[in-house]
Structures are given as structure tokens and as C-alpha cells.
C-alpha positions in Angstrom: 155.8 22.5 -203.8 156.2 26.5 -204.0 157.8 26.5 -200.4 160.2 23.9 -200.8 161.2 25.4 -204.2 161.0 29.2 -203.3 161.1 29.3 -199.4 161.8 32.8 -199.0 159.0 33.8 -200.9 157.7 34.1 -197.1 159.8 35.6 -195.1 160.8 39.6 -194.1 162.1 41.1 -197.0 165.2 41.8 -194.9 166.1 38.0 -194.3 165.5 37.5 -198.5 168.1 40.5 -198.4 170.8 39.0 -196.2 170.6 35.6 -197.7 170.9 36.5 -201.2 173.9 38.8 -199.7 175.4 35.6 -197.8 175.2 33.3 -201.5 176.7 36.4 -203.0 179.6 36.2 -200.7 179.8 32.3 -200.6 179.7 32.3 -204.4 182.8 34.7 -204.2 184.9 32.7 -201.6 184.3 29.7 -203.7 185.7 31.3 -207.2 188.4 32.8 -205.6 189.5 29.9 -204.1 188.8 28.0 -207.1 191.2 30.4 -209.3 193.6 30.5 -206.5 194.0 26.2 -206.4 193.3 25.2 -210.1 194.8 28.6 -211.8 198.1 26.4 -212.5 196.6 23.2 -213.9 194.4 25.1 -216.1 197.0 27.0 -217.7 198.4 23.5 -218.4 194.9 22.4 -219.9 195.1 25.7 -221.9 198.4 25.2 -223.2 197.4 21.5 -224.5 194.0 23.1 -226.2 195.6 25.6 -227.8 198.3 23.3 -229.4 195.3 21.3 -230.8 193.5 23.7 -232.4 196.6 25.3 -234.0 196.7 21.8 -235.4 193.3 22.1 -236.7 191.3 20.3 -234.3 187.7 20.7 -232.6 186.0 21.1 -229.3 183.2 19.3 -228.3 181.5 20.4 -225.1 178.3 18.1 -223.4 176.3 17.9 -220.1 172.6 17.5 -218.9 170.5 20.6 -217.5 172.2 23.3 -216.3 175.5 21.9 -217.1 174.2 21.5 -220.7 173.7 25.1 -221.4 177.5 25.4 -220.0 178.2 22.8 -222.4 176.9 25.7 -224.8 178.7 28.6 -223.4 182.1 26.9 -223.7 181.0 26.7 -227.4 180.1 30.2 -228.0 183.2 31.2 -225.9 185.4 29.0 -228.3 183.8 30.1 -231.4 183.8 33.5 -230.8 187.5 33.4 -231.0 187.8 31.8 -233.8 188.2 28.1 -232.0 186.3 25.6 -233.8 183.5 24.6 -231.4 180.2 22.7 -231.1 177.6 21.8 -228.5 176.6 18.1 -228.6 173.7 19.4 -226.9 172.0 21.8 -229.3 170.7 19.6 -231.9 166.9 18.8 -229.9 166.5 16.5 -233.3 169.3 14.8 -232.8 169.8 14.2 -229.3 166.0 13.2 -228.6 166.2 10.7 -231.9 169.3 9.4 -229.8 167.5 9.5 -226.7 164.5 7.4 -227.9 165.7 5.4 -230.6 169.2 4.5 -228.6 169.4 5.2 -225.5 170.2 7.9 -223.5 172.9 6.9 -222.2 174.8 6.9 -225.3 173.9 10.3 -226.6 177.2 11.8 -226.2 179.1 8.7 -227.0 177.5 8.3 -230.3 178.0 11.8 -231.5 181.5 11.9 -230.8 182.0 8.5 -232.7 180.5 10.6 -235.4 182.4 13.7 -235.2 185.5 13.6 -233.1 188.7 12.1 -234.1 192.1 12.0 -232.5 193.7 15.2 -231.2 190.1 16.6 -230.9 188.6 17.9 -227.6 186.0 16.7 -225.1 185.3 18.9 -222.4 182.3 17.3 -219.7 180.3 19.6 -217.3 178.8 17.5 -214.5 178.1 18.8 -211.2 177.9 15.3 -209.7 180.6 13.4 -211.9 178.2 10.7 -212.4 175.8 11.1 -215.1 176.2 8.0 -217.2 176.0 10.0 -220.5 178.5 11.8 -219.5 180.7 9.2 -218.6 180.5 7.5 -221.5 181.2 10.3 -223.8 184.3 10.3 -222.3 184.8 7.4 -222.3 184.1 7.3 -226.2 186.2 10.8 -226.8 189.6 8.4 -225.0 189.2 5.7 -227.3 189.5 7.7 -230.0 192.6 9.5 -228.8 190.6 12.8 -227.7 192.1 15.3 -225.2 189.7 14.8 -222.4 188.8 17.8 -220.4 185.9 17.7 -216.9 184.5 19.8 -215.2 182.8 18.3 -211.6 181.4 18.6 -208.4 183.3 18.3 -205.0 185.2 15.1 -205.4 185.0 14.5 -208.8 182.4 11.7 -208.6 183.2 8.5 -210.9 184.7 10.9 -213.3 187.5 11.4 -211.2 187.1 7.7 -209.5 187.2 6.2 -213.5 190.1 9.0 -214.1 187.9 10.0 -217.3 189.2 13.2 -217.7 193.1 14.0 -218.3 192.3 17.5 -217.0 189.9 17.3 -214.2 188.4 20.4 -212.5 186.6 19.4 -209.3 184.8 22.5 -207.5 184.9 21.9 -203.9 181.7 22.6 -203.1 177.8 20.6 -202.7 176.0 23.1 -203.7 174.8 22.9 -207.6 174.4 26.7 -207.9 177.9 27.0 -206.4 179.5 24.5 -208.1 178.4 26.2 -211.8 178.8 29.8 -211.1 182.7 28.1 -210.2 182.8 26.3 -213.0 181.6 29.2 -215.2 184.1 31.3 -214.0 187.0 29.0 -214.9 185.9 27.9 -218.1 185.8 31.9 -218.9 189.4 31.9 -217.6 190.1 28.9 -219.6 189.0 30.4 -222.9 190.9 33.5 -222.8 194.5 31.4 -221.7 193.8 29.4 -224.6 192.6 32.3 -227.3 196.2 33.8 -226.2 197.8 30.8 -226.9 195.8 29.5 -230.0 196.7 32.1 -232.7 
């Protein structure tokens, strides 16, 4: 189990060196390219957010894993402008009462049935596009006349195939690590167009 998790724990120092050097450059390429393809459709995502919150509305932000504590960072990144902002991820209480007394599956959807209303904002980390919770939170967040907002995996999975998400940002790219340090580094983008825009 420890070598397929942590392979490089045996090899030459040096090879540990040149392949954290090569997913240093790779990670690089792939945000640069990212900025460079999706800079113009985020601005138009930004432009849309910030119109809703200067008309009072709120930000809801979900995933599973990694993508969950994303979920959380566009929060914090929200909030700490002065955007109203909340993680459907950071209530443990909540989301395992869902998860066990509901279903999984509907952990999302249920809290934005509760919370959101129309003009309100769902943005969706996946790096797949397919998590079913995550689907159907958006899924929830349209019929309720939410701004949908995704952020995905190369291809866009059923996200993009169920065209979910108004403003989909697919990273073109099949590796997970990859995919979230892209999608990190455009949500960070995304926050400061819209705190420019928002006030």
C-alpha cells in the first residue's frame, strides 16, 4: 500500500528532485493555459456574480474531498470581501444527519432547498463532473432560479454533458492534483474580478 501511495519514497533523492521539479512545471503550463483560455468567460461569470450580490444575494459553494475544502476556500475568499458566502460542506452535523438519515446523494440538494433562493449562487467543484451530489445540487440550485457556477475536470463529465452549470470551467487536464491547483488558481482570479465589481 505505501509504494503505490508514496512511490518515490524509494528512489535517488535526485529522481524525487526532478519529478517534483517536472509537476512544478506541469502545474505551471496548466494554469497558465487555463488563465490564458477561460480568462474571458470568467470575467463574464464575475460580472454576473457581482451584479447578484449588489442585489443582496448569497453564494453557496459544495463538493466531496478535496474539492470540498475548495468548496470552503471560495467561501472564505467571498467572505473576506464582504460577499456573503457559505460552505454547504462545513456543517459535519448537518451533512452526516443528511448523509445517514437521507441520502447522500441529496446533501447538497436539500440544503439549497433550505437556503438558496432565486438570484442566489451555486458554485460546484468536481474534478470528475460526475459526483451525483453534486449534480443534483445543481440541479436543485436551477430550479430555483440560482446562477449556476462549475468547476470540472477535463471534459466536463455529466456536468457539462447535463449542461448543469451556466458557467462551466473545465480544466483540461486528468490529473486530480492538476486539475485543483487549476481550479484554485481561477477561483482566486474569480474572487478578486468580482470583489472589483461587487462594491
Amino acid at each position: 500500500m505505501t509504494e503505490t501511495m508514496y512511490p518515490f519514497l524509494r528512489r535517488d533523492p535526485l529522481d524525487v528532485r526532478a519529478s517534483t521539479e517536472e509537476k512544478a512545471r506541469e502545474s505551471l503550463e496548466l494554469r497558465r493555459r487555463v488563465l490564458d483560455e477561460l480568462m474571458a468567460p470568467l470575467a463574464v461569470a464575475a460580472a454576473e456574480m457581482a451584479a447578484a450580490f449588489r442585489d443582496g444575494r448569497r453564494l453557496f459553494a459544495f463538493g466531496n474531498g478535496g474539492s470540498s475544502t475548495d468548496a470552503q476556500s471560495v467561501a472564505d475568499l467571498c467572505t473576506a470581501r464582504g460577499l456573503p458566502a457559505v460552505s454547504l460542506t462545513g456543517d459535519a452535523a448537518l451533512v452526516t444527519a443528511l448523509g445517514n438519515d437521507v441520502g447522500f446523494d441529496v446533501v447538497f440538494a436539500r440544503q439549497l432547498a433550505a437556503l438558496g433562493g432565486p438570484g442566489d449562487i451555486a458554485c460546484a467543484l468536481s474534478t470528475s463532473g460526475g459526483s451525483a451530489n453534486v449534480l443534483r445540487g445543481l440541479a436543485q440550485a436551477r430550479s430555483q432560479g440560482m446562477m449556476t457556477i462549475g468547476f470540472t475536470g477535463a471534459g466536463g463529465g455529466r456536468m457539462a454533458e447535463e449542461r448543469l452549470a451556466e458557467h462551466l470551467f473545465a480544466i483540461p487536464s486528468s490529473s486530480v492534483h492538476r486539475i485543483q491547483e487549476a481550479q484554485a488558481t481561477l477561483y482566486h482570479v474569480l474572487a478578486e474580478l468580482v470583489s472589483a465589481d461587487a462594491r
